[in-house]
KOLTOR-498858 format. One record per residue: residue number from 1; residue in one letter; x, y, z of N, C-alpha, C in turn. Coordinates in Angstrom, 2 decimals. Layout:
KOLTOR-498858
 resi resn    n.px    n.py    n.pz   ca.px   ca.py   ca.pz    c.px    c.py    c.pz
  NUM    a       X       Y       Z       X       Y       Z       X       Y       Z
...
END
This chain:
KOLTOR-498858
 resi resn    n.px    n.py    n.pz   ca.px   ca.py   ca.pz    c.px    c.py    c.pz
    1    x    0.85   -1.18    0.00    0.00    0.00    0.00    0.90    1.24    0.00
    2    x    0.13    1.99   -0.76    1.36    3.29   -0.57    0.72    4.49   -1.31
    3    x    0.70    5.75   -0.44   -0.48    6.97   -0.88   -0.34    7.35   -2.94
    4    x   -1.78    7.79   -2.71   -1.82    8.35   -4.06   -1.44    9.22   -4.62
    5    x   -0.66   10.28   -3.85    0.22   11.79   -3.92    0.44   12.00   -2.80
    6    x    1.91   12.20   -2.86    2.62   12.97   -1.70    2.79   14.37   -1.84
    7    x    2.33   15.43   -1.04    2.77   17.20   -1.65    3.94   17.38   -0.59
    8    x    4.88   17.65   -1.71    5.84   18.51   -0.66    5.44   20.32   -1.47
    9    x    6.61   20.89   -0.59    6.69   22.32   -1.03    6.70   23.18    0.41
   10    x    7.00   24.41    0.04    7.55   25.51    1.24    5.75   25.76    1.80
   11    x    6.48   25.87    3.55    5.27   26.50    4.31    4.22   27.31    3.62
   12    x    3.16   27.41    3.77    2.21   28.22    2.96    1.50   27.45    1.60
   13    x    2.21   26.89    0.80    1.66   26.77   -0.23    0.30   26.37   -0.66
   14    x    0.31   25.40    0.16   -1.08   24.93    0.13   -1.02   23.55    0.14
   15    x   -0.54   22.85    1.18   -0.04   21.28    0.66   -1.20   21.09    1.64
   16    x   -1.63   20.95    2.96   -2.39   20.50    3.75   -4.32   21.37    3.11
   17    x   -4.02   22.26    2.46   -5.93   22.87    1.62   -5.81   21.95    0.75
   18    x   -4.99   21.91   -0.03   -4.98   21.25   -1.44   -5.06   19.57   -0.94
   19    x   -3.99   19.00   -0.14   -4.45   17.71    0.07   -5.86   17.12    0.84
   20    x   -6.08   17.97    1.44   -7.73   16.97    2.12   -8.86   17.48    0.71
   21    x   -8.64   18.46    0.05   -9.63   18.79   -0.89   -9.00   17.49   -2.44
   22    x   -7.99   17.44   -2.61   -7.69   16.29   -3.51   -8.26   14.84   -2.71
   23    x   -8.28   14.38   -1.67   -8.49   12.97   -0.75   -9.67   13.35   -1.04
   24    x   -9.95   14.05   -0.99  -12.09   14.37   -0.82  -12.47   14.02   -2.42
   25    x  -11.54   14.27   -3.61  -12.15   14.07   -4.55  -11.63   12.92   -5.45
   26    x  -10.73   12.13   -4.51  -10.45   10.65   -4.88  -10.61    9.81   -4.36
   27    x  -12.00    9.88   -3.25  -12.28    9.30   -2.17  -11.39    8.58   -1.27
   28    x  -10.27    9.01   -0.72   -9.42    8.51   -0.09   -9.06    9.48    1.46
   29    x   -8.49    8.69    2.44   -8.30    9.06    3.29   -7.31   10.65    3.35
   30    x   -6.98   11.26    3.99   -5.72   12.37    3.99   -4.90   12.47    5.42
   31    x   -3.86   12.63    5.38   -2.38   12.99    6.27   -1.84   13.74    6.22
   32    x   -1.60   14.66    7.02    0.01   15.54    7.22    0.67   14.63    7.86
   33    x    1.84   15.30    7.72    3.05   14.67    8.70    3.28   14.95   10.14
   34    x    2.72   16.32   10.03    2.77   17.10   11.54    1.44   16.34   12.47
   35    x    0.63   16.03   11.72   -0.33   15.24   12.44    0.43   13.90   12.97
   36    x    0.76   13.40   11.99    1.52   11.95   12.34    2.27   11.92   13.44
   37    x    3.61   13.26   13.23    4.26   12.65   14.03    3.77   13.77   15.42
   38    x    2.79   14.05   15.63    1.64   14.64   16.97    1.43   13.14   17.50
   39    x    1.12   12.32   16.73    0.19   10.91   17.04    1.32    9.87   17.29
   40    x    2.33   10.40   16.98    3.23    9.38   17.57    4.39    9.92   18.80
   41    x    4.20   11.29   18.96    4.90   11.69   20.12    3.86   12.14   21.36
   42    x    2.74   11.59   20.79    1.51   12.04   21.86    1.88   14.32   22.43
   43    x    2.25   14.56   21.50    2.08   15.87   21.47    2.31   16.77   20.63
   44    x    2.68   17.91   20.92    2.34   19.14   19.73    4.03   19.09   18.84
   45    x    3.64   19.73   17.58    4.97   20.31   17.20    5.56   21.62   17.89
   46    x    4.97   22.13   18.14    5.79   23.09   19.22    6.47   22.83   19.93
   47    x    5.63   21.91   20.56    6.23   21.43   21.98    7.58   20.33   21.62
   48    x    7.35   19.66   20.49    8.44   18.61   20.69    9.41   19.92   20.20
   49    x    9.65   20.82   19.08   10.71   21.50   18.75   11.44   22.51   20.25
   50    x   10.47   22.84   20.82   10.63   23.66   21.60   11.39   22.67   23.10
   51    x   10.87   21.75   23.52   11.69   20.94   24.45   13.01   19.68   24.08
   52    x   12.36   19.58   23.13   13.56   18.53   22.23   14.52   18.90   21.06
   53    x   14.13   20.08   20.60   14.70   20.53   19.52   14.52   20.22   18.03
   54    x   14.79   20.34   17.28   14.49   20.34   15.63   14.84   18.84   15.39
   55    x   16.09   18.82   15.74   16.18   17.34   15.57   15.94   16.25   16.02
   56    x   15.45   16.34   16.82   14.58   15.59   17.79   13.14   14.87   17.11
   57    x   12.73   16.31   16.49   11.49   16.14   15.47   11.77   15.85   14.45
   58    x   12.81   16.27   13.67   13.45   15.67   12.45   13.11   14.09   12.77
   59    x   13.96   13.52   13.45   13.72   11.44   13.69   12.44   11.40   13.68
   60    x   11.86   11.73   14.21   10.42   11.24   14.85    9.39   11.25   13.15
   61    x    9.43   12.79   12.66    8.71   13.07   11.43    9.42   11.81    9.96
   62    x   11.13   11.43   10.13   11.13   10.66    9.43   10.86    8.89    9.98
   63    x   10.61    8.89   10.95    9.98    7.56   11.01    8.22    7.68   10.88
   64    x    7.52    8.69   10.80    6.06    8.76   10.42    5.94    8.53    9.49
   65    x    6.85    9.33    8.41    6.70    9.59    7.38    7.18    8.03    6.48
   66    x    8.43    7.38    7.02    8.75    6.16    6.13    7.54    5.14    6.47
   67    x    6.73    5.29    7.48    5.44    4.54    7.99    4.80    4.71    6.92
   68    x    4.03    5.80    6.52    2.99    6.28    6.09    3.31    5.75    4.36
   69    x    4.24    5.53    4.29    4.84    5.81    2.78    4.70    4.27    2.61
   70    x    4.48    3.44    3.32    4.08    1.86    2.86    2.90    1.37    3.39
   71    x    2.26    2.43    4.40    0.57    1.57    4.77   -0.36    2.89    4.68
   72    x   -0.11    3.40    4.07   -1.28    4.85    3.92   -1.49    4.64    2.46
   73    x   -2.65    4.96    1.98   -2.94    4.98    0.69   -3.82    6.24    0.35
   74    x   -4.09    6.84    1.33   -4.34    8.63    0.50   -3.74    9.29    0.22
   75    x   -3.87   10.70    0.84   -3.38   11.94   -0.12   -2.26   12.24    1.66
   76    x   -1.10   12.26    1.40   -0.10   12.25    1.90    0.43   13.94    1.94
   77    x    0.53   14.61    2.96    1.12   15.98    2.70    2.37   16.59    3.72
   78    x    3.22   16.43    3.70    4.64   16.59    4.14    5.18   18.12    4.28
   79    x    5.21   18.26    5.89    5.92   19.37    5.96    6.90   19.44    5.09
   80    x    7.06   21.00    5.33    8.06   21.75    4.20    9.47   21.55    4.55
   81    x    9.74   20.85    5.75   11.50   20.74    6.29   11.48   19.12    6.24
   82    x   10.26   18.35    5.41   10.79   16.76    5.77   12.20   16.58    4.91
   83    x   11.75   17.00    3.88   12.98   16.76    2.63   14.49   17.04    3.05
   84    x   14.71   17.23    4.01   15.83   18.38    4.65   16.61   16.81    5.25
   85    x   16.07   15.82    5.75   16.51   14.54    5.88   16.59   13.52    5.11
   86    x   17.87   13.17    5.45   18.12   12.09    4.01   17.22   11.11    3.97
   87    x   17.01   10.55    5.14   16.09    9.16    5.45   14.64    9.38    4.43
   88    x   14.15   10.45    4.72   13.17   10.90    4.00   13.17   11.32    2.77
   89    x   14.14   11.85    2.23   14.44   11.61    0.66   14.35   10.22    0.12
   90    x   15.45    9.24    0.68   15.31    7.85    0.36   13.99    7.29    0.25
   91    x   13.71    7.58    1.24   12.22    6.59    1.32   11.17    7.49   -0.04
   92    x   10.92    8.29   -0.30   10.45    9.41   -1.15   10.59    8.86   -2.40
   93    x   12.14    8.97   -2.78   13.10    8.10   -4.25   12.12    6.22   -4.30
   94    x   12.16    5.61   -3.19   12.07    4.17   -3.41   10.73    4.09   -3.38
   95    x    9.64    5.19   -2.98    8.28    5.50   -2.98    7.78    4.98   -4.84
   96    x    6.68    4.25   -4.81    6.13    4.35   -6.27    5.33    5.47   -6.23
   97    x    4.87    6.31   -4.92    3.78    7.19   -4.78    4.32    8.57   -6.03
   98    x    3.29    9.35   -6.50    3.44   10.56   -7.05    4.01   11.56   -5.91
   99    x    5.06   12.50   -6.16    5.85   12.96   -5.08    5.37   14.82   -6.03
  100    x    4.49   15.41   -5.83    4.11   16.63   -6.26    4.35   17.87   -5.58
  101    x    5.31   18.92   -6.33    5.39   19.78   -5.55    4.44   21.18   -5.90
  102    x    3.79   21.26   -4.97    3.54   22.91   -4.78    4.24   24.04   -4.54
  103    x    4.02   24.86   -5.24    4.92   26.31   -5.31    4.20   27.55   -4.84
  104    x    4.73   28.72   -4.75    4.12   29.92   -5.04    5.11   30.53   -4.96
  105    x    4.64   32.00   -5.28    5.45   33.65   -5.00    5.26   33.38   -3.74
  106    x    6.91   34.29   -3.12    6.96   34.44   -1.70    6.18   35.52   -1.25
  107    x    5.51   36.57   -2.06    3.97   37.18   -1.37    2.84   36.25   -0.81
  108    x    2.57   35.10   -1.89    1.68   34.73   -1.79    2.20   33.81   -0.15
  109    x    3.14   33.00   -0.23    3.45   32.60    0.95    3.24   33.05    2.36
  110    x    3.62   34.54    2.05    3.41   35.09    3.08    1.78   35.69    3.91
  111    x    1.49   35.89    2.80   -0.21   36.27    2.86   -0.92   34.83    3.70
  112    x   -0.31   34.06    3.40   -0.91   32.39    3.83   -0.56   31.95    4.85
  113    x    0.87   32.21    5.16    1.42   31.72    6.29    0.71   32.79    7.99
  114    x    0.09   33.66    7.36   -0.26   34.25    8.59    0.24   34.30    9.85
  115    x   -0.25   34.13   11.01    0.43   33.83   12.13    0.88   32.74   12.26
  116    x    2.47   32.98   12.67    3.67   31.48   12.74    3.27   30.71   13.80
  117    x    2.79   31.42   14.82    2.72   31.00   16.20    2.78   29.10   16.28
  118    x    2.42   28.63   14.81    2.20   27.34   14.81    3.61   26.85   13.76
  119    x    4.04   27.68   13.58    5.20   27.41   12.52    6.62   27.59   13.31
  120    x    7.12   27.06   13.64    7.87   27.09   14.65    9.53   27.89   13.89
  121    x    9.33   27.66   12.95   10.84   27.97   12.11   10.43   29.43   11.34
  122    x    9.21   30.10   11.27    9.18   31.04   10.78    8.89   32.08   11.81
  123    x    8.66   31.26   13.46    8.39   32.66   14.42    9.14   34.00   14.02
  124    x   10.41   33.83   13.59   11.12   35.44   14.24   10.97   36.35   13.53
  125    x   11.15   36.15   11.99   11.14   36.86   11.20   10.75   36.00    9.25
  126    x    9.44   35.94    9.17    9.01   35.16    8.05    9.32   35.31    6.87
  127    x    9.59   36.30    6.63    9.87   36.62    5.25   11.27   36.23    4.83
  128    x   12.17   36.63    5.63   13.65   36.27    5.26   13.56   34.91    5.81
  129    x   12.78   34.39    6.35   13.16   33.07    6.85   12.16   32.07    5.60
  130    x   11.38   32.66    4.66   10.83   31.85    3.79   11.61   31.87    2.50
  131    x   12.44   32.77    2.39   13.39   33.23    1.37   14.85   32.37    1.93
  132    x   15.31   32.33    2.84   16.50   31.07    3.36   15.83   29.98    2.95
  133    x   14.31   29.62    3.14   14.44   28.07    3.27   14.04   27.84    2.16
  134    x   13.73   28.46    1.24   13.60   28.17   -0.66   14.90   27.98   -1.26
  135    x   15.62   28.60   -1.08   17.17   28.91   -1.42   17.53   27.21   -0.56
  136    x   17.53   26.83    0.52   18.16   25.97    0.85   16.87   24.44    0.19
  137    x   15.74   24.12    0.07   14.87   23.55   -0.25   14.47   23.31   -1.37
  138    x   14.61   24.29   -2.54   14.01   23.73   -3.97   14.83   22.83   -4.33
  139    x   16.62   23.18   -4.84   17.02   22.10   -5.15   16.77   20.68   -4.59
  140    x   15.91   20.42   -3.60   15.53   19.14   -3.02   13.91   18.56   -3.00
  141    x   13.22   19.56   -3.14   11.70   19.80   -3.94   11.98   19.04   -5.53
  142    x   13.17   19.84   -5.93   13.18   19.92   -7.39   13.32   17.77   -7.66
  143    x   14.07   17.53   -6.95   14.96   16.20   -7.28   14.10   14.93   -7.09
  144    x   12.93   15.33   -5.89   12.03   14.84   -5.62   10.59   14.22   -6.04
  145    x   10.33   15.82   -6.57    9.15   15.89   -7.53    8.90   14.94   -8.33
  146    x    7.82   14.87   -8.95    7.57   14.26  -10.40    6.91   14.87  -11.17
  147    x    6.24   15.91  -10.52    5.26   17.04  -11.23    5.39   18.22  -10.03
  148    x    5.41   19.17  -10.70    5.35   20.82  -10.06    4.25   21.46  -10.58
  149    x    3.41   22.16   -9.48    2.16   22.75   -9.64    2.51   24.34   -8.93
  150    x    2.50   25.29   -9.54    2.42   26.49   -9.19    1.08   27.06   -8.45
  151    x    0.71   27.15   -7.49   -0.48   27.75   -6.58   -0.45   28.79   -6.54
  152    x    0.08   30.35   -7.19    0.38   31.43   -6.75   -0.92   32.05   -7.10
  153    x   -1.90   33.03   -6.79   -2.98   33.28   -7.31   -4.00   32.76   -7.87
  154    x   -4.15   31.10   -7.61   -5.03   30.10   -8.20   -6.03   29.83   -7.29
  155    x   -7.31   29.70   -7.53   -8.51   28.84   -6.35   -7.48   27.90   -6.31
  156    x   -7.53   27.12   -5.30   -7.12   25.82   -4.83   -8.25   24.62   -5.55
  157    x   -9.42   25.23   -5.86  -10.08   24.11   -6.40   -9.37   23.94   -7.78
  158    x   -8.71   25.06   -8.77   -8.65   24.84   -9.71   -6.86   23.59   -9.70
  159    x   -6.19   23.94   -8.97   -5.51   23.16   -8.44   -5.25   22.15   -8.50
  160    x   -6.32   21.70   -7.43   -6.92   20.47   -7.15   -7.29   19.74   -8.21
  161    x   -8.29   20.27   -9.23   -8.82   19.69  -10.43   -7.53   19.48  -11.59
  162    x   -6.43   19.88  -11.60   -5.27   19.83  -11.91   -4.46   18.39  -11.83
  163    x   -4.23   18.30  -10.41   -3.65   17.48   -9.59   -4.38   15.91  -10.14
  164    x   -6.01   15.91   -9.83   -6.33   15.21  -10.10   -6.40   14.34  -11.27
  165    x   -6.45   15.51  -12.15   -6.55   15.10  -13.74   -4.86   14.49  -13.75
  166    x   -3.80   14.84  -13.56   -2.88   14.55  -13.96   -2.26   12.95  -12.72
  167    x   -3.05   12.97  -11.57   -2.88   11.97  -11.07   -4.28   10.69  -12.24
  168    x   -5.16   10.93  -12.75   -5.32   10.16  -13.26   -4.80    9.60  -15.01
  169    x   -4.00   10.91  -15.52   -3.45   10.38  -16.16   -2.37    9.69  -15.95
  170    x   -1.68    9.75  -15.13   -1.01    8.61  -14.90   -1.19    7.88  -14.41
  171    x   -1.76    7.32  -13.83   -2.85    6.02  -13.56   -3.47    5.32  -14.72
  172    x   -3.86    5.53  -15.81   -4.05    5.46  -16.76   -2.62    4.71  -18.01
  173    x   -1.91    5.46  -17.68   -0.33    5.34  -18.37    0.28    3.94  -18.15
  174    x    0.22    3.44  -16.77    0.65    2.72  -15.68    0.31    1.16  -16.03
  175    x   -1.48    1.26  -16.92   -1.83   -0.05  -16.81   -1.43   -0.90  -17.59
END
């Protein structure tokens, strides 16, 4: 078993709107990662970054995530710092799942990302800190991917209807 699209891409984009609205229209279950690994540290991402540190959560998010990637079969949506671990690249690469990235302008990012208070890496200062982690992150978005979807000024439904169409053409391709 193994999900029907994975979204990576930078904070904001729209990986967690866009994935439960894609699961909703391929009748399949949906996941973040931050949920996962909540459900497997029996608490918050705050809290684990904030008492345990980044890397702390780093292990934890790549053992959810290599979980999820062989017994989940929905719409899979991956924080924006999973890729940042090798473990999680690997497993990603040896994935048959569609690995799709979402994009935008760093306006639009920012307009979305609203209050960090839940974003733990963009508390101090968001803007330069969404502009470091593109610069350090696409080349690894990029390598990952199998399809790139630009979200910058788009309904998310139109998106979505995107995503879908092109997850069923390849499904289609496959048989």
């Amino acid at each position: 078993m193994t999900p029907r699209a994975v979204l990576i891409g930078l904070p904001g984009v729209g990986k967690s709107t866009v994935g439960r609205l894609l699961a909703n229209a391929l009748a399949v279950p949906f996941a973040d990662s931050d949920d996962l690994v909540e459900q497997l540290a029996g608490r918050g991402v705050a809290e684990i970054f904030s008492q345990d540190g980044e890397p702390a959560f780093r292990q934890l998010e790549a053992s959810a995530i290599g979980h999820a990637l062989t017994t989940f079969d929905g719409v899979l949506a991956l924080g924006g710092g999973a890729v940042g671990t090798a473990e999680v690249r690997q497993a990603l690469l040896s994935s048959p799942a569609p690995v799709l990235l979402l994009t935008a302008e760093l306006a639009d990012l920012l307009d979305r990302v609203g209050s960090t208070r839940h974003r733990p890496l963009l508390a101090d200062d968001p803007a330069t800190r969404l502009a470091e982690l593109r610069t350090i992150r696409e080349p690894l978005y990029r390598q990952l991917a199998t399809a790139s979807y630009d979200t910058t000024g788009r309904p998310v439904e139109q998106v979505v209807a995107e995503l879908q169409a092109k997850l069923a053409q390849a499904s289609r391709s496959t048989r």
